[in-house]
GUVEXDO-962019 format. One line per field, with one value per residue (C-alpha): x, y, z; chain; residue number from 1; residue in one letter. Coordinates in steps of 0.02 Angstrom, whole numbers. Layout:
REM GUVEXDO-962019
px = c(X / ...)
py = c(Y / ...)
pz = c(Z / ...)
torba = c(A / ...)
lolum = c(NUM / ...)
drenvex = c(A / ...)
END
This chain:
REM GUVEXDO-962019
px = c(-382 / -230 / -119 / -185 / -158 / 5 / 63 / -1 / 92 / 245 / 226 / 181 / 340 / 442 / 394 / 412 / 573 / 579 / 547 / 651 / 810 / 744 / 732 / 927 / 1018 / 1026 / 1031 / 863 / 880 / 952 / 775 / 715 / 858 / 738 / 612 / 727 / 696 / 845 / 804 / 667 / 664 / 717 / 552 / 452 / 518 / 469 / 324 / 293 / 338 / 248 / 76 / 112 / 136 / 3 / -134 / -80 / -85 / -274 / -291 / -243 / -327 / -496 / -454 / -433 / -593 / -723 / -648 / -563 / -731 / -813 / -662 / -676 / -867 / -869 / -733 / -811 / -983 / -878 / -793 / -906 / -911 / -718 / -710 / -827 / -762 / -560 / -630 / -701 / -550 / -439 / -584 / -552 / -376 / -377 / -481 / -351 / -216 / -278 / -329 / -167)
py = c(5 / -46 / 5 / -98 / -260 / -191 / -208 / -356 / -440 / -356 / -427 / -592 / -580 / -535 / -668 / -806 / -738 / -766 / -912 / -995 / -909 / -993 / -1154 / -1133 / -1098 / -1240 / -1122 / -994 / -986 / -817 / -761 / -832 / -721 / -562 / -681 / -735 / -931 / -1061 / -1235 / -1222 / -1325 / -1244 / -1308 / -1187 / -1030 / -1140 / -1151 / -999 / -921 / -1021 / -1004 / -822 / -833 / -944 / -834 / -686 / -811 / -854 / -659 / -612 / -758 / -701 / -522 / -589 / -714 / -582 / -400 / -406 / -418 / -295 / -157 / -202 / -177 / -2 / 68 / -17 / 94 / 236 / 228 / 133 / 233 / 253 / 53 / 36 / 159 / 83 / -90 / -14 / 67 / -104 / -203 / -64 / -43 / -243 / -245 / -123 / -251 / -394 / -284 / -244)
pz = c(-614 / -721 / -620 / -479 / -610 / -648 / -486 / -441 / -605 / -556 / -377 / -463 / -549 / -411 / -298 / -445 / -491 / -277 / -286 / -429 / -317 / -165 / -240 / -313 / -131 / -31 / 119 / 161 / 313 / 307 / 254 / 441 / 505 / 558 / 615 / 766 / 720 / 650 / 623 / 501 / 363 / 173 / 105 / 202 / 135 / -30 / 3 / 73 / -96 / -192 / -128 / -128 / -332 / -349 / -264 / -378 / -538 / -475 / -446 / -605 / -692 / -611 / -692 / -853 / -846 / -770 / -768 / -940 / -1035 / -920 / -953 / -1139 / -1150 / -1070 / -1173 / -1337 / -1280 / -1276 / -1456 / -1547 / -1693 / -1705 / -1695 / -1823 / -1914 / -1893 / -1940 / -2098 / -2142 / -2127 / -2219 / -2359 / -2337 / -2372 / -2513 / -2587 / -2533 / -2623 / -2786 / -2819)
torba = c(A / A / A / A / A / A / A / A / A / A / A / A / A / A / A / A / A / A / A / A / A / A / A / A / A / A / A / A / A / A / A / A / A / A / A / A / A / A / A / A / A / A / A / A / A / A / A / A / A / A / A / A / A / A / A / A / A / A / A / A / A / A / A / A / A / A / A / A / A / A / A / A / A / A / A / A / A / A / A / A / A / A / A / A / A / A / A / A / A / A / A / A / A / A / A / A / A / A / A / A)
lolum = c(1 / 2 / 3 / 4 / 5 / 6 / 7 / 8 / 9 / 10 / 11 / 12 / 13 / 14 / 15 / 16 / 17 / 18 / 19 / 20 / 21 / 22 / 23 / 24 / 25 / 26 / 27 / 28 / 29 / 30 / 31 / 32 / 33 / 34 / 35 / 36 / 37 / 38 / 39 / 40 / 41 / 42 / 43 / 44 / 45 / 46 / 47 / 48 / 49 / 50 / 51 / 52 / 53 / 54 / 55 / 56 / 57 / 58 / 59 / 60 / 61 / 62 / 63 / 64 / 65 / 66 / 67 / 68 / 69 / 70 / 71 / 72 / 73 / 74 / 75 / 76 / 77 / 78 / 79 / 80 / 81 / 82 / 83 / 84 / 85 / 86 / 87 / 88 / 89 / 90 / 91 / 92 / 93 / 94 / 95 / 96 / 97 / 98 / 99 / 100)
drenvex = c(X / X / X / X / X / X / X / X / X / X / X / X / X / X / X / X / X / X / X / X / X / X / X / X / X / X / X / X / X / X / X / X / X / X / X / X / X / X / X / X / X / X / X / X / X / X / X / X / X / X / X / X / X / X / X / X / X / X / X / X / X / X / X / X / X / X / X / X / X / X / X / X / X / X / X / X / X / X / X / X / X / X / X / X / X / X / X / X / X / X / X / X / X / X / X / X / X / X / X / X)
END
């Protein structure tokens, strides 16, 4: 399932990265060159690009709001005597901390 996420933020990446080289060149249409079409405007491949980034931002964002907590839960009910037992040993590793 990470890996899935981790794809999808390195495809999020690549097409903002896309994008931000797009909107340098004054010339794209060489992207509309396998296509077979000339005379479209720049802005398309713009915008083309940018919805593209922006549905994998909302995809990503929808991970974080309702999977994240999900993910989180079933691994806590897995190890929830190691995390209690790791948070004790940093509350007393801290009380050691301050006493000296």
């Amino acid at each position: 399932m990470l890996v899935r996420y981790a794809l999808l933020a390195a495809l999020a990446a690549s097409s903002i990265w896309g994008l931000i080289e797009v909107s340098k060149t004054s010339g794209a249409e060489m992207l509309l060159t396998d296509v077979g079409q000339s005379g479209t405007p720049v802005n398309v491949s713009f915008w083309l690009l940018a919805s593209i980034a922006m549905l994998i931002t909302l995809s990503l964002f929808r991970f974080v709001v309702f999977g994240l907590p999900a993910l989180v839960d079933a691994c806590f009910k897995d190890t929830r005597t190691w995390s209690y037992l790791l948070v004790l040993g940093g509350l007393i590793y801290g009380v050691f901390y301050l006493a000296s």
